[in-house]
C-alpha positions as CSV (number, residue, x, y, z in Angstrom):
1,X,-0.2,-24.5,-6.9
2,X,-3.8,-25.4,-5.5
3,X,-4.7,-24.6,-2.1
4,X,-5.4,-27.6,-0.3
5,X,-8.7,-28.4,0.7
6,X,-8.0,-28.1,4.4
7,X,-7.1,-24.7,4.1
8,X,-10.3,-23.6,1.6
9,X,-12.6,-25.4,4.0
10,X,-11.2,-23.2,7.1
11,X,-11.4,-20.5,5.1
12,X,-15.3,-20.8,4.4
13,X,-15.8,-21.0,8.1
14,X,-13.2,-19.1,9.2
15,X,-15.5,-15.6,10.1
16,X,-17.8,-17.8,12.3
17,X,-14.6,-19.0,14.4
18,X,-13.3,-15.9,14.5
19,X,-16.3,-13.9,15.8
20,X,-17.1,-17.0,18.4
21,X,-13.6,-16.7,19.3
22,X,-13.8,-12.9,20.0
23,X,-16.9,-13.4,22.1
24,X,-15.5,-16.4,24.3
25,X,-12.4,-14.4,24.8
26,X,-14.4,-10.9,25.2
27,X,-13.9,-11.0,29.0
28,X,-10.2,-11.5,29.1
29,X,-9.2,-7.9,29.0
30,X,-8.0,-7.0,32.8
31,X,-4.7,-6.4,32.8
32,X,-1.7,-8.4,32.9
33,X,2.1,-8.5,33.6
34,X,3.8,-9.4,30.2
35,X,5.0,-12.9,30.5
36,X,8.9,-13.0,29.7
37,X,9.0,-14.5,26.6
38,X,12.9,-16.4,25.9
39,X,12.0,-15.3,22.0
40,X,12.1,-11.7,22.5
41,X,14.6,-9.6,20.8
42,X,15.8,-13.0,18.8
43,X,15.2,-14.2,15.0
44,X,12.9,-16.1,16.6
45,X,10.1,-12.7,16.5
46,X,10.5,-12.9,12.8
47,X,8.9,-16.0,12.5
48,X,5.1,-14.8,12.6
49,X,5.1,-12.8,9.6
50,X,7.5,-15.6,7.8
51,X,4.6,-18.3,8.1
52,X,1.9,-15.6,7.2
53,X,3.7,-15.0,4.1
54,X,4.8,-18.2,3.1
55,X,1.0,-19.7,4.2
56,X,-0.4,-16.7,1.5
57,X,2.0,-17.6,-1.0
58,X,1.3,-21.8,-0.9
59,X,-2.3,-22.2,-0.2
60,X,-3.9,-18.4,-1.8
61,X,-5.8,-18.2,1.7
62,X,-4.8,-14.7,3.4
63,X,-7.3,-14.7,6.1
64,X,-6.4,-17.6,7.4
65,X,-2.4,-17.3,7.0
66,X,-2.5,-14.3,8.3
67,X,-4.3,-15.6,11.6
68,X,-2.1,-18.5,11.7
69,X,0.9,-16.1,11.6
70,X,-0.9,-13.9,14.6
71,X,-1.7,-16.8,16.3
72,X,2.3,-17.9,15.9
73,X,3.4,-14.7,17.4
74,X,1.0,-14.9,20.0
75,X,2.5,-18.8,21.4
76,X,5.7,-17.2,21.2
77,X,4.7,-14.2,23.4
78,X,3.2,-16.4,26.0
79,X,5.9,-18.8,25.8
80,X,3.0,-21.9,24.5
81,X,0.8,-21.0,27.5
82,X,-3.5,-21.4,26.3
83,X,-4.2,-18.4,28.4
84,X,-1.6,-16.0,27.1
85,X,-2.1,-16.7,23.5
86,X,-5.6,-16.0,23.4
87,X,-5.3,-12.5,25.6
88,X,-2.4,-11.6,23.3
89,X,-4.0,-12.9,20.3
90,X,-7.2,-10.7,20.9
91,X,-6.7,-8.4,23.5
92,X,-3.2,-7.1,22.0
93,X,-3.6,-7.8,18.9
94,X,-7.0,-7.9,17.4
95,X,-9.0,-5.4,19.8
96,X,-6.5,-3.2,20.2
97,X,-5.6,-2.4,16.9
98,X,-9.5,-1.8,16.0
99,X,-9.4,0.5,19.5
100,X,-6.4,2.4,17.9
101,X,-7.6,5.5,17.0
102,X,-5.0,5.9,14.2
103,X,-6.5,2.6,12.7
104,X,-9.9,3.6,13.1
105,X,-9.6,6.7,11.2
106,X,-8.2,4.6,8.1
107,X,-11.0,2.1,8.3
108,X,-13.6,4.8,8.2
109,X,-11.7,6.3,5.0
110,X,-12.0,3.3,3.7
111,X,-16.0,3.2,4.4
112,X,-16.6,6.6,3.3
113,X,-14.4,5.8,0.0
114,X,-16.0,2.5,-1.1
115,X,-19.3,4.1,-0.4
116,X,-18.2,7.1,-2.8
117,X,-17.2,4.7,-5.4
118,X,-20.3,3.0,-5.2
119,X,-22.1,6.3,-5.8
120,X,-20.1,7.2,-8.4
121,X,-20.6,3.5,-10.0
122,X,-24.6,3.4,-9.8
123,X,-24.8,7.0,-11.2
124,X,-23.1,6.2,-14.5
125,X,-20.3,8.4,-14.0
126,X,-17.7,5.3,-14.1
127,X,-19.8,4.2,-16.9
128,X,-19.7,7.7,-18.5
129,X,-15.9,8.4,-17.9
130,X,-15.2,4.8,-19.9
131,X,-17.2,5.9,-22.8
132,X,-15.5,8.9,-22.8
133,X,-12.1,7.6,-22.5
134,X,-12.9,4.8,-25.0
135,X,-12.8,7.8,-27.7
136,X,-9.6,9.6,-26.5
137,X,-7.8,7.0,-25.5
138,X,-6.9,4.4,-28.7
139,X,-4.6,2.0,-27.2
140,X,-2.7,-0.4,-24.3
141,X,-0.3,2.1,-23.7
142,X,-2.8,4.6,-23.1
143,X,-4.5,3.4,-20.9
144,X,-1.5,2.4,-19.1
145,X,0.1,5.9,-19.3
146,X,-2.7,7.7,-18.4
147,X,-3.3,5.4,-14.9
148,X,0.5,6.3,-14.5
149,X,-0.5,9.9,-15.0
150,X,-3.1,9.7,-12.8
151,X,-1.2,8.1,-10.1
152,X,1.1,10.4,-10.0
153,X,-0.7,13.5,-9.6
154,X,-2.5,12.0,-6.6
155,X,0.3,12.1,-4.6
156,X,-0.9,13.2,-1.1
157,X,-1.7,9.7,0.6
158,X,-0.9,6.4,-1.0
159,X,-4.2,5.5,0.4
160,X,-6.5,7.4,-1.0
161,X,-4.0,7.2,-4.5
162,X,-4.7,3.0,-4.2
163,X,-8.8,3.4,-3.7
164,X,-9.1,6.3,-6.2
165,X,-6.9,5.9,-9.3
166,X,-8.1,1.9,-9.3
167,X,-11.8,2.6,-9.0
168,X,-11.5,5.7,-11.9
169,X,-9.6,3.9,-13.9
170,X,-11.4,0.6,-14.2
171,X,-13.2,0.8,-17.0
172,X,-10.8,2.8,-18.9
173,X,-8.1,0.0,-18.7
174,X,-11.3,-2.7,-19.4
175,X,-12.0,-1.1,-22.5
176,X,-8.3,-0.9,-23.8
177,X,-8.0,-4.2,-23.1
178,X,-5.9,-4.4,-19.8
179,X,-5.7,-7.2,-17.3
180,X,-6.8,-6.2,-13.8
181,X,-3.4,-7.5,-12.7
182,X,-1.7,-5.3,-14.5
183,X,-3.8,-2.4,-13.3
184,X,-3.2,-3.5,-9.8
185,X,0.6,-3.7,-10.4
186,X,0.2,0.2,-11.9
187,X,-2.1,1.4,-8.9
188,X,0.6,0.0,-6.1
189,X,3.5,1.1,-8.4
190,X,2.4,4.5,-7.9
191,X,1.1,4.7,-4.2
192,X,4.1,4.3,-2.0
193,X,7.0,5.1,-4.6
194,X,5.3,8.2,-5.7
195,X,3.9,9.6,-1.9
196,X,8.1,8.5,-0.7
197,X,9.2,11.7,-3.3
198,X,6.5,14.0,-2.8
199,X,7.6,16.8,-0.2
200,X,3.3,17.4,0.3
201,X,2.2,13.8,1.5
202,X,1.9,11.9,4.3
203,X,4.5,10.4,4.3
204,X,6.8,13.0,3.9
205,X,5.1,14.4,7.3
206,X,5.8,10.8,8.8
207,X,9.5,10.7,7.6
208,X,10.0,14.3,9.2
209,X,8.8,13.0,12.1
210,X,11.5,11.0,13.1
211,X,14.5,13.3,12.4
212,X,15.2,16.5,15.8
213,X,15.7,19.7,15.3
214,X,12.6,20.7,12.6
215,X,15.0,19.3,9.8
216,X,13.2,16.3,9.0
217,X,11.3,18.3,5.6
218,X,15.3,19.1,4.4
219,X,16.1,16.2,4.7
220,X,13.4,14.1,2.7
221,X,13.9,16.7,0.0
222,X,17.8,16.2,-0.1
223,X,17.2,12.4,-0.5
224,X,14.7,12.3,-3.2
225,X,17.0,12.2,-5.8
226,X,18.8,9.2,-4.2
227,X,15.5,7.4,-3.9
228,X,16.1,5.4,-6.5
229,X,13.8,2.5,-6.2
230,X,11.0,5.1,-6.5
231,X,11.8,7.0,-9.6
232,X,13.1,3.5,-11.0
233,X,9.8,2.6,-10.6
234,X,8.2,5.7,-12.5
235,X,11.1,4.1,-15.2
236,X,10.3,0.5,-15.5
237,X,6.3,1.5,-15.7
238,X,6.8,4.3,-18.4
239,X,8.9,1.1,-20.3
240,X,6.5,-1.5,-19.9
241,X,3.4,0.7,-21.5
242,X,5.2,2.0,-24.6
243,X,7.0,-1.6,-25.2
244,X,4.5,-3.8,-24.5
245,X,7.1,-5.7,-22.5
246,X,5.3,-8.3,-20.0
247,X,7.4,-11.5,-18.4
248,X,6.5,-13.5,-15.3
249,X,3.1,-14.9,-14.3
250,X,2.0,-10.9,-15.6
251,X,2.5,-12.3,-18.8
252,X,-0.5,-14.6,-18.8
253,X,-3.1,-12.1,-17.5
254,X,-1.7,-10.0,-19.8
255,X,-1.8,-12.3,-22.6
256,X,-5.4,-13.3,-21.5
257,X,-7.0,-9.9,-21.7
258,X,-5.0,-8.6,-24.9
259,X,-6.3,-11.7,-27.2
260,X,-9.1,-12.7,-25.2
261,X,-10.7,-9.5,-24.0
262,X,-10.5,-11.2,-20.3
263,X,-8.9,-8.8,-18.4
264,X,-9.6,-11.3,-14.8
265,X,-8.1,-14.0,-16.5
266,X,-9.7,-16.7,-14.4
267,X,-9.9,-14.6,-11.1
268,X,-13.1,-14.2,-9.5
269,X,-15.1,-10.9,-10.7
270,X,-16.8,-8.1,-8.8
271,X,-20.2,-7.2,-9.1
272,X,-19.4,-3.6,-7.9
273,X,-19.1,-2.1,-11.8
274,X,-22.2,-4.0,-12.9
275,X,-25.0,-1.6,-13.8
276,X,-22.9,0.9,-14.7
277,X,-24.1,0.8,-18.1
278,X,-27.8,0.8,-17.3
279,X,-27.7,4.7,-16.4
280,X,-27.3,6.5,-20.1
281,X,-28.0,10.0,-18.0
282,X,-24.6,9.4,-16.2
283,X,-22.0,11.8,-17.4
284,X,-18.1,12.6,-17.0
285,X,-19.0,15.1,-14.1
286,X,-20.2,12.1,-12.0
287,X,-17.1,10.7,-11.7
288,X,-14.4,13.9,-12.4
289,X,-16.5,16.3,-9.3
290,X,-16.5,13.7,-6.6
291,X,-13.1,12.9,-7.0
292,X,-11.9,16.6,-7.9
293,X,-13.8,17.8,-4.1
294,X,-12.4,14.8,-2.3
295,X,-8.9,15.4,-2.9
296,X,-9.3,19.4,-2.4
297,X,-10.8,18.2,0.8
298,X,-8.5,15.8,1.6
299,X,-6.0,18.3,1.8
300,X,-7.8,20.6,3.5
301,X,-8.2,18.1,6.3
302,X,-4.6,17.1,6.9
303,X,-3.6,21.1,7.0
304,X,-6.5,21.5,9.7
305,X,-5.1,18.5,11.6
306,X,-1.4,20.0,11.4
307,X,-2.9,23.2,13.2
308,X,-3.5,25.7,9.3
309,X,-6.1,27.3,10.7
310,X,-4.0,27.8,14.5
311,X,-1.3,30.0,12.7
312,X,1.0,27.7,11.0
313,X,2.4,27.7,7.9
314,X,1.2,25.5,5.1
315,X,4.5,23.9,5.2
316,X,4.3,23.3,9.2
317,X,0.7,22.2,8.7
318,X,1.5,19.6,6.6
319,X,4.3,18.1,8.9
320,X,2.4,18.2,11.9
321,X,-0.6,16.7,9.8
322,X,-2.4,13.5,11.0
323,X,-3.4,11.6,8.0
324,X,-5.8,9.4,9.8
325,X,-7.8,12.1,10.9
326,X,-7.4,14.4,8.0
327,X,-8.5,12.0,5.2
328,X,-11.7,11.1,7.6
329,X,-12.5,14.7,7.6
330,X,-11.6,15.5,3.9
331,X,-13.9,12.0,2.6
332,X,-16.6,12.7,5.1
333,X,-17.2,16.4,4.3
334,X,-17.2,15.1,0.1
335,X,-19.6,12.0,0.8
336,X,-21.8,14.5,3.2
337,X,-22.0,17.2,-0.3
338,X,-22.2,14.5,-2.2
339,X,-25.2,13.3,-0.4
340,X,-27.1,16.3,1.4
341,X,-25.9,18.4,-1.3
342,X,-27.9,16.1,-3.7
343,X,-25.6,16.1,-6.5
344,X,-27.2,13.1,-8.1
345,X,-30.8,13.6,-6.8
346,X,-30.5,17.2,-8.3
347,X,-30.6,15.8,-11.7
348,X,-32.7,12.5,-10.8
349,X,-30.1,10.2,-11.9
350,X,-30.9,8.2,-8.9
351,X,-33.8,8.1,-6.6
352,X,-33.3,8.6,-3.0
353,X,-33.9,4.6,-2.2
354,X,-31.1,4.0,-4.6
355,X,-28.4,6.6,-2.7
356,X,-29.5,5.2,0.8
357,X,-28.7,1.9,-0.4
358,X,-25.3,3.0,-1.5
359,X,-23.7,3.6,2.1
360,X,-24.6,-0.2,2.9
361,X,-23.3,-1.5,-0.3
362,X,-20.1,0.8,0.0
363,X,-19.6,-1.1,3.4
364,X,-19.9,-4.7,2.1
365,X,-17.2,-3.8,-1.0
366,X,-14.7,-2.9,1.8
367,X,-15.1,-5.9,3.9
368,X,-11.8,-7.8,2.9
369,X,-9.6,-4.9,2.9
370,X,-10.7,-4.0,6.4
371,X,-10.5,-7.9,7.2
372,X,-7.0,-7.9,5.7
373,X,-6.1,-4.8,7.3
374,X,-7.0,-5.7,10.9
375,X,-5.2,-8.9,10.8
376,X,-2.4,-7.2,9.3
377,X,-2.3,-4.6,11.5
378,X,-2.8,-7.1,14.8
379,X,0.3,-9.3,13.1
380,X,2.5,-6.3,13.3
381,X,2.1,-5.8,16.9
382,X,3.2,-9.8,17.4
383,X,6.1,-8.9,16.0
384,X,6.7,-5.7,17.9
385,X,5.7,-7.6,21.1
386,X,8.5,-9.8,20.7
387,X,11.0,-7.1,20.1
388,X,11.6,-8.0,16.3
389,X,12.6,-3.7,15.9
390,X,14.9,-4.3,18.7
391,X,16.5,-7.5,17.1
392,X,17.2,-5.7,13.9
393,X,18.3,-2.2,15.4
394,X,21.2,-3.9,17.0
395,X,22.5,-6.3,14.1
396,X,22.6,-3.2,12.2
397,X,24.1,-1.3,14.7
398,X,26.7,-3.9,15.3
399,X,28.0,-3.9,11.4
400,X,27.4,-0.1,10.1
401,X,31.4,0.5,11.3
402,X,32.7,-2.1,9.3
403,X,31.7,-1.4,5.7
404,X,30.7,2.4,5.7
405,X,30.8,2.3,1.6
406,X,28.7,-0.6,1.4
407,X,26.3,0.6,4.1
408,X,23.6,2.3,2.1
409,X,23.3,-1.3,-0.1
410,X,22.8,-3.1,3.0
411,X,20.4,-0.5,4.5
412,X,18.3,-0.7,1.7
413,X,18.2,-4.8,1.5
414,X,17.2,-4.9,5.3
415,X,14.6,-2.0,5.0
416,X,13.3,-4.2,2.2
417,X,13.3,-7.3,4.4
418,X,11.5,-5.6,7.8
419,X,9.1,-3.9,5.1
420,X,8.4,-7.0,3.9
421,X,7.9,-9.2,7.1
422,X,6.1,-6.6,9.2
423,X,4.0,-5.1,6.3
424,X,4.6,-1.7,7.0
425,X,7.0,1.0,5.7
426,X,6.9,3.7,8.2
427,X,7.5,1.3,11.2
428,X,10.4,0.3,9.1
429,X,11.3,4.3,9.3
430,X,10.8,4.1,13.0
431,X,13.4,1.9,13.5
432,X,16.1,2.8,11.0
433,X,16.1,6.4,10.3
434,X,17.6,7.0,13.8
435,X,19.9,4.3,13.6
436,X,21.1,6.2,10.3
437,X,21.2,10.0,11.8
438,X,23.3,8.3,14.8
439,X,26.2,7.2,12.8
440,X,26.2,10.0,10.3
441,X,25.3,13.8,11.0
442,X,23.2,15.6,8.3
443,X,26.0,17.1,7.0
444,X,27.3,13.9,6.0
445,X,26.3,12.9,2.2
446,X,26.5,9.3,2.8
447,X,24.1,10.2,5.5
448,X,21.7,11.4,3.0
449,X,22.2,8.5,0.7
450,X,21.7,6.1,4.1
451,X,18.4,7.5,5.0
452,X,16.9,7.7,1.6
453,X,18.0,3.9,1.3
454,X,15.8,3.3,4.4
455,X,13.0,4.9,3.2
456,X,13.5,3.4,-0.4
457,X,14.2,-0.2,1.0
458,X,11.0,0.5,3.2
459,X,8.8,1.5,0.4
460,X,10.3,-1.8,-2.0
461,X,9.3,-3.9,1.2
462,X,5.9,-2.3,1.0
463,X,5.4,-2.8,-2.3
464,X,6.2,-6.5,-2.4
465,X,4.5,-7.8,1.2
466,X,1.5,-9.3,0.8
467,X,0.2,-8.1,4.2
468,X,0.9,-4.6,3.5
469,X,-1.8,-2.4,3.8
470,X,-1.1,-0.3,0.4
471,X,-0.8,-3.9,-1.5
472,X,-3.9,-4.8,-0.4
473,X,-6.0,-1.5,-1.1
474,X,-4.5,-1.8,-4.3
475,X,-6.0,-5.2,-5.1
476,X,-9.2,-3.6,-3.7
477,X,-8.7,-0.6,-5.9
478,X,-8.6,-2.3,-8.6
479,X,-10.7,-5.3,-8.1
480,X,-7.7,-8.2,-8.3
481,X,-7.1,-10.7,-6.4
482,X,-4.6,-10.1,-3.6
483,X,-2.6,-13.5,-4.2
484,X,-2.5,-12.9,-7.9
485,X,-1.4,-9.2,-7.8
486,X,1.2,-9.7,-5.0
487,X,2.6,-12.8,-7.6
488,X,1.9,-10.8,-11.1
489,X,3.8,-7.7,-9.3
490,X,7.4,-9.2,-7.7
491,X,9.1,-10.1,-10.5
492,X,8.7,-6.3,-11.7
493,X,9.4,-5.2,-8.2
494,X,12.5,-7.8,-7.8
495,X,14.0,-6.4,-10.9
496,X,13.9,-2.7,-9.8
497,X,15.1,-3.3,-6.6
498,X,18.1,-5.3,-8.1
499,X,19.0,-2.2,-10.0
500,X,18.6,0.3,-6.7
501,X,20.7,-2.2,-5.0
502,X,23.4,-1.8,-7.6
503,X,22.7,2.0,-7.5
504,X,23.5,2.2,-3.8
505,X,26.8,0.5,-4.1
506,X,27.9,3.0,-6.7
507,X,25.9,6.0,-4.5
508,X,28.2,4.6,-1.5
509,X,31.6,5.7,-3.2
510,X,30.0,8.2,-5.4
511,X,27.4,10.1,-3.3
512,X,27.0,12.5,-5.7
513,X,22.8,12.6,-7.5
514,X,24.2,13.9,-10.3
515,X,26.2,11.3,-11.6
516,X,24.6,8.1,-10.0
517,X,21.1,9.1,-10.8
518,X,21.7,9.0,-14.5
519,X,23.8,6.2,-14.2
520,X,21.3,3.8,-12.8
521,X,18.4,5.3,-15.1
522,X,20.8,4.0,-18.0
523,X,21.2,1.1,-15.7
524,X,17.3,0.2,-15.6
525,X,16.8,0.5,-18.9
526,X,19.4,-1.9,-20.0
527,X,18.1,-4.7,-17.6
528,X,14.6,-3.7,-18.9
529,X,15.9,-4.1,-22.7
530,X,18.0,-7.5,-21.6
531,X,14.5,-8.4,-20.2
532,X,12.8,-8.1,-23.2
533,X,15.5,-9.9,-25.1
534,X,14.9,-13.1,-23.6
535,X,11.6,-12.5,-23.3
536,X,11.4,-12.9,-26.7
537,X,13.1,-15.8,-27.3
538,X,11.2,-17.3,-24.8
């Protein structure tokens, strides 16, 4: 469906409203007494991220849905009152998330990586890596595999897993012949879902978090094998490279770049790969060395933020870790070697006019994703300001006696639907993963099963939103637009998290990994094989 024209023509002046906005509204941040809004803590605070959602999906305009959706939450807040929206709307919403130091940290990653890609780009080296992949790799699947591959062995930070794998593997998966949806679809597949069952990532240090007693690292590894819409995931995207299999609006793009070469399919291109080919000096080491230092660094930085180098452990380190401000220190320290260091001046690939010009350029390419990000960021504290976390703690709450065997199914489904609303998985962890340890001890397996629901649910959420911040870096990653890889992707993420549904019922009167593990592999392979079926007949 088209967008209508209203909608593109507020779009196209939608940054000069905004920034006029923020300067009328500039002086409006003395403090005020909450108004008492009659839609807190009610369905009613699920309603701003609805309309931002269902806006994205209908007109293909995210800035403006997701500004519409803040501005929803913000007249709800203020109970319809001028005054309160717009100091809600900017003051705890958009200004404050920017002033969050958490936030700030991941927008300056994002900086510092855009302007590493962009070094790497205008060097040769993604130029170099493509024509060197061109003669290893032979086919689709390939391609496909080896972005899987790649995915999963950056596993500390979803990310830095969305920015990196997309921009290295770009003009592998052009070459072979792969639609930039599809890549997206691989790049988000294996963010989230693979950082959820690593015990040395961010988010395993953000799930420990939230459970007393130091336990929190025992208990993320006893529920990894119960994560099954994670390694379902790792399934279904093993099965779609070697069988070719493709259904859903995927199928198109797909379709497109296999017969037609055109691996946007109608989307809107980047300019940030152009050139590449115009530097014959660039080699393999220009791409394979930047990104080799920036994850060593990387790591380096979130065990110096967890207190390493203070006397802990590397274990401790990594739980107490701040990902924000280790990822800043890990990319900062690479693009400083990269650039002081002269790595590309050293052999006079580039001159130093042409690195200078990189940092600026870097910028610009991160633009949306820092736009979508902020808004994102500013609608999720609409909905916490009207006690949406609070809303959903207590209708779970109120049925977790009733139907204890069916309670990790139902866990999972609402994880998926907060995930999904809010745009966020470990918010979604903030709010169940208590609610879980309350009504079962750790000794409990179903309590095991519960909280890797949660954080499976979470991550299926995540993966599906639009306004999630790891779907969007992946559309940036990989140079997609967001609309069509948040469309091209849910039908794949629909039918996994069918399965995992499934797979908790059984998990709930069988919590036993060794048995129901297997049993919904089998399981996800048959659906994928009735998929195909019809597919074909199709």
């Amino acid at each position: 469906m088209k967008a209508p024209k209203f909608f593109n023509k507020c779009s196209s002046i939608f940054p000069y409203v905004f920034l006029m906005l923020m300067a009328l509204t500039g002086v409006a941040c003395a403090e005020e007494t909450a108004p008492q809004s009659p839609f807190y803590q009610t369905a009613w605070s699920l309603l701003p991220p609805v309309i931002a959602i269902g806006l994205a999906l209908i007109t293909k305009e995210v800035y403006t849905s997701l500004f519409v959706g803040i501005v929803t939450g913000g007249l709800l807040f203020s109970n319809f009152s001028f005054e309160g929206t717009i100091n809600h709307v900017f003051r705890d919403g958009i200004v404050a998330v920017i002033s969050d130091t958490s936030n700030a940290g991941i927008l300056v990653f994002l900086v510092i990586l855009g302007i590493m890609v962009t070094l790497i780009n205008k060097s040769g080296g993604s130029a170099a890596f493509g024509n060197w992949a061109s003669k290893h790799i032979k086919s689709r699947a390939g391609a496909q595999l080896s972005t899987i591959l790649l995915g999963v062995l950056i596993f500390i930070d979803d990310y830095f897993n969305c920015l990196t794998v997309g921009s290295v593997m770009r003009p592998v998966t052009d070459e072979s012949k792969v639609s930039r949806a599809k890549l997206a679809y691989l790049v988000d597949a294996t963010a989230a879902p693979i950082c959820i069952i690593a015990p040395v990532s961010s988010w395993a240090a953000a799930v420990s978090s939230y459970v007393e007693d130091g336990n929190g690292l025992y208990l993320f590894v006893k529920a990894i094998p119960f994560n099954f819409y994670a390694l379902l995931t790792i399934v279904m995207m093993i099965f779609l490279a070697l069988t070719g299999l493709d259904y859903g609006p995927m199928a198109k793009y797909e379709r497109d770049a296999k017969i037609n070469g055109d691996v946007f399919s109608g989307m809107a291109t980047s300019n940030s790969d152009e050139g590449n080919k115009k530097r014959p000096a660039g080699r393999v080491l220009d791409l394979v060395l930047p990104v080799a230092v920036l994850i060593i660094l990387c790591v380096v930085g979130m065990i110096y933020s967890g207190g390493f180098f203070s006397g802990k452990n590397f274990v401790e380190a990594f739980a107490d870790s701040d990902a924000s401000v280790g990822l800043v220190l890990g990319s900062a320290m690479t693009l400083i070697a990269t650039l002081i260091g002269a790595y590309f001046m050293c052999r006079r690939t580039m001159t130093f006019h042409e690195i200078s010009q990189c940092i600026p350029d870097g910028f610009k390419s991160m633009v949306s994703a820092i736009l979508i990000l902020v808004f994102a960021w500013s609608l999720k504290n609409m909905t916490d300001s009207l006690g949406a976390k609070q809303f959903v703690e207590e209708v779970v709450k109120n049925s977790a006696v009733n139907f204890k065997a069916f309670l990790p199914a139902v866990i999972f489904v609402i994880a998926c639907f907060i995930s999904f609303s809010t745009g966020t998985s470990w918010g979604t962890f903030g709010i169940l993963i208590p609610i879980t340890l309350s009504v079962f001890p750790l000794s409990d397996p179903l309590g095991v099963v519960c909280v890797s629901a949660c954080m499976a649910g979470a991550v299926c959420g995540d993966h599906c939103s639009p306004i999630s911040d790891t779907t969007i870096m992946a559309s940036a990653g990989a140079q997609c637009d967001h609309v069509v890889h948040v469309s091209t992707q849910l039908p794949y993420a629909i039918t996994v998290a069918s399965v995992s549904f499934v797979s908790y019922i059984i998990a709930g009167f069988i919590p036993n990994a060794l048995i129901v593990l297997p049993a919904a592999i089998v399981l996800m392979i048959v659906t994928l094989l009735v998929v195909k079926l019809f597919a074909k007949s199709e």
